[in-house]
C-alpha positions, 0 to 999 in steps of 0.5 A: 331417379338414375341420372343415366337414364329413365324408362318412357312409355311410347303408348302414354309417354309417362316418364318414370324411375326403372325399378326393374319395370317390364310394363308401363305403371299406368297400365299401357300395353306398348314396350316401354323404352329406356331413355338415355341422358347421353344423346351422343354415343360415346365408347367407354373404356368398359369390358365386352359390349359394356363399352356401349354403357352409355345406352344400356340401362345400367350403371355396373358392368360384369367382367366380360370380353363378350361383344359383337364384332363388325367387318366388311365382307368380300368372300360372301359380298362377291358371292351375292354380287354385292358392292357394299356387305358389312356382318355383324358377328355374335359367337365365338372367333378367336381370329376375329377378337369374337369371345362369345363362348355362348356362341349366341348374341342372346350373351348381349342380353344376358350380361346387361339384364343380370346386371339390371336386377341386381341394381334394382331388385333381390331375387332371382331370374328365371329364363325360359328358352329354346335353348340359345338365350338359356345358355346365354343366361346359364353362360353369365352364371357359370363366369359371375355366380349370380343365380339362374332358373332356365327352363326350356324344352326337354330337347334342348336339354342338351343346348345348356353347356357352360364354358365353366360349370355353372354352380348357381343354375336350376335347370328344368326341362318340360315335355313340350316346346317352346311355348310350354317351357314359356308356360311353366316359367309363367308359373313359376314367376308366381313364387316369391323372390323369383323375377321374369327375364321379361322377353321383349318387355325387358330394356335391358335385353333390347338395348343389349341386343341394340349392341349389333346396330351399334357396332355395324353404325360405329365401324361403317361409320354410318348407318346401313340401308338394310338391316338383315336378321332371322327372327322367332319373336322379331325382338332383335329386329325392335332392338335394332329399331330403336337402337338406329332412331338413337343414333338418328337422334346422336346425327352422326351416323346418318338421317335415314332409319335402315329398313329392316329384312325380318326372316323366318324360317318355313314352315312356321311364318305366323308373323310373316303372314301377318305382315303381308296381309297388312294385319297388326294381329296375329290370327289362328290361320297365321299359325295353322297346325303350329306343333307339325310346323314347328317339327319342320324348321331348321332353327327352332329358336326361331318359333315363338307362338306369341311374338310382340308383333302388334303391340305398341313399340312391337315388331309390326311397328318396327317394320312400318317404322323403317319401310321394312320387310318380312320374308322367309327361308326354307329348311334346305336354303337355311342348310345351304346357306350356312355351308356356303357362309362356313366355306367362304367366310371361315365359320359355322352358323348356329341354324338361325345365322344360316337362315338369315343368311338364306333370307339375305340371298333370297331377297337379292335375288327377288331384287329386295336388296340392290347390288349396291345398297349398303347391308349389315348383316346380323349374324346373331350366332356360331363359331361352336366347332371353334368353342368346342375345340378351344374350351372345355364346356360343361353340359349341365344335367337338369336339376328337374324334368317336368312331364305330364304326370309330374305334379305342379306342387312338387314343382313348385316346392322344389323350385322355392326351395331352392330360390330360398338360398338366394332370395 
């Protein structure tokens, strides 16, 4: 067993070795979690968001300046009429010391769960995407040279850019959305030698993304009131979840879980519907004519049409857990806020940081949020004007475009094909 940590199942509470598990060994269907042996955080003399390696569930680390970064606010603060607004920032701003050059915090997932499978198992991952957390993945490939499958929408083939041409990457596009490249990744799964990243089922990307409620609780020096995120699956907002019962559980940085303020983008609000009927599940009225919805949204990153919201561990709990709540923004207050946050902050939002900043000044002016609560604000994306002005990127030409006439053999043979060189 790694002396480091071992995996537990909130459902059962069985305790097992990691051995690149994604569900519990006895069948359960709750979010299994990584289990620390250190129970005080320390800061670790370790590259990029490894310096928090004390509750990643890994033993290695990559080379990386990727992590987030915590500051006070005063522009938007004041803006919004707030005492007390710290962002937590995830992309790219050099006058920040912010070296996200994915531009997205789906960076701290990818770092921490390459590394996990190369610790416990031989293949190759496969990430199926709506572009950001391809990218991430793609992004740690073009700097490590470890393999990657990314597969994602047709129209997002233009989201995979690397800041070095990334060499060892099968990219894929679908005719379809999110949910068909999530579909055909499924399938794929089925070949030998090829491991699912896993989602939210996945340790390694929770507790990387864990990393944003780290570093806001390690530069307030305590933990905030309110937790603001933009969510698709909600899974930054599970992460943040059990990321503050660690650091409950570390009693230096406060008593009280902060609540969490999970934002998503209208028309599309399956998990909102269902959190404010009172349900644990999402029902086919939550999602109606979910394709049109989805062609209305300003972040599409943010429509994932099976969330982890009423499973065991998931987001239905993480919001009962922390006394949370689910709201939303519209298109045209996503666009507005980001613009507001660019001229008064000094950096672009990727669509999803400006929907949760839409969100934040929805919720203060309904009085969610008090004037004089504290807020980390979690900014999971932007600086890209800055990345594509300061760093050469590459956009990589997909290696195979799936439409419907194209077989599912062809597929397949391709595909194992190419895994055959690494696995």
């Amino acid at each position: 067993m790694n002396p480091t940590y071992q995996l537990v199942c909130p459902s059962c509470g069985l305790r097992f070795p990691d051995e690149y598990n994604l569900t519990c060994p006895s069948g359960c269907t709750g979010l299994i979690r990584a289990e620390y042996t250190t129970s005080q955080l320390s800061i670790r003399d370790l590259p990029g968001l490894f310096r928090y390696a004390d509750w990643l569930p890994v033993t290695g680390h990559l080379p990386t300046r990727s992590a987030p970064i915590c500051y006070k606010s005063t522009a938007l603060a004041g803006k919004l009429g707030l005492t007390d607004l710290w962002i937590v920032f995830a992309g790219f701003w050099p006058e920040r010391s912010a070296y996200v050059t994915s531009g997205s915090f789906k960076e701290f997932e990818a770092l921490p769960t390459m590394v996990r499978l190369a610790e416990r198992a031989k293949g190759v991952i496969l990430v199926a995407s709506a572009g950001n957390t391809g990218r991430a993945f793609a992004e740690v490939s073009s700097k490590t040279g470890k393999p990657v499958i990314v597969v994602v929408p047709e129209k997002a083939r233009d989201r995979i850019w690397t800041s070095t041409p990334a060499e060892h990457l099968l990219l894929i596009t679908v005719d379809g959305d999110y949910t068909d490249a999530i579909n055909l990744g499924n399938t794929l799964c089925t070949l030998p030698g090829i491991y699912p990243e896993g989602g939210a089922k996945n340790v390694a990307r929770r507790d990387g993304m864990g990393t944003m409620m780290l570093e806001g609780a390690v530069t307030m020096k305590h933990l905030p009131d309110w937790y603001v995120q933009a969510v698709g699956s909600g899974t930054g907002g599970i992460a943040a979840w059990e990321a503050s019962m660690r650091l409950v559980a570390d009693g230096r940085f406060g008593s009280d879980l902060p609540r969490l303020l999970l934002i998503q983008n209208e028309p599309f609000i399956p998990m909102v519907n269902a959190y404010q009927a009172g349900r644990r599940d999402i029902i086919a009225d939550d999602m109606k004519n979910p394709k049109e919805a989805i062609s209305r949204v300003y972040a599409d990153v943010l429509t994932n049409r099976a969330p982890p919201f009423g499973i065991p561990g998931g987001v239905y709990d993480a919001l009962n857990a922390t006394k949370g709540v689910m709201t939303t923004a519209t298109s045209d207050e996503a666009k507005a806020a980001g613009e507001l946050f660019k001229d008064i902050e000094g950096i672009d939002l990727d669509p999803a940081a400006a929907v949760c900043v839409a969100g934040l000044i929805r919720a203060v002016k309904s009085g969610i949020i008090k004037p004089d609560e504290s807020i980390l604000l979690a900014i999971t994306g932007g600086g890209y004007e800055r990345i594509h002005s300061n760093i050469p990127t590459s956009v990589h030409t997909p290696d195979l475009e799936v439409t419907q006439d194209t077989g599912s053999e062809s597929v397949m043979q391709f595909v194992k094909e190419w895994v055959s060189r690494y696995a």
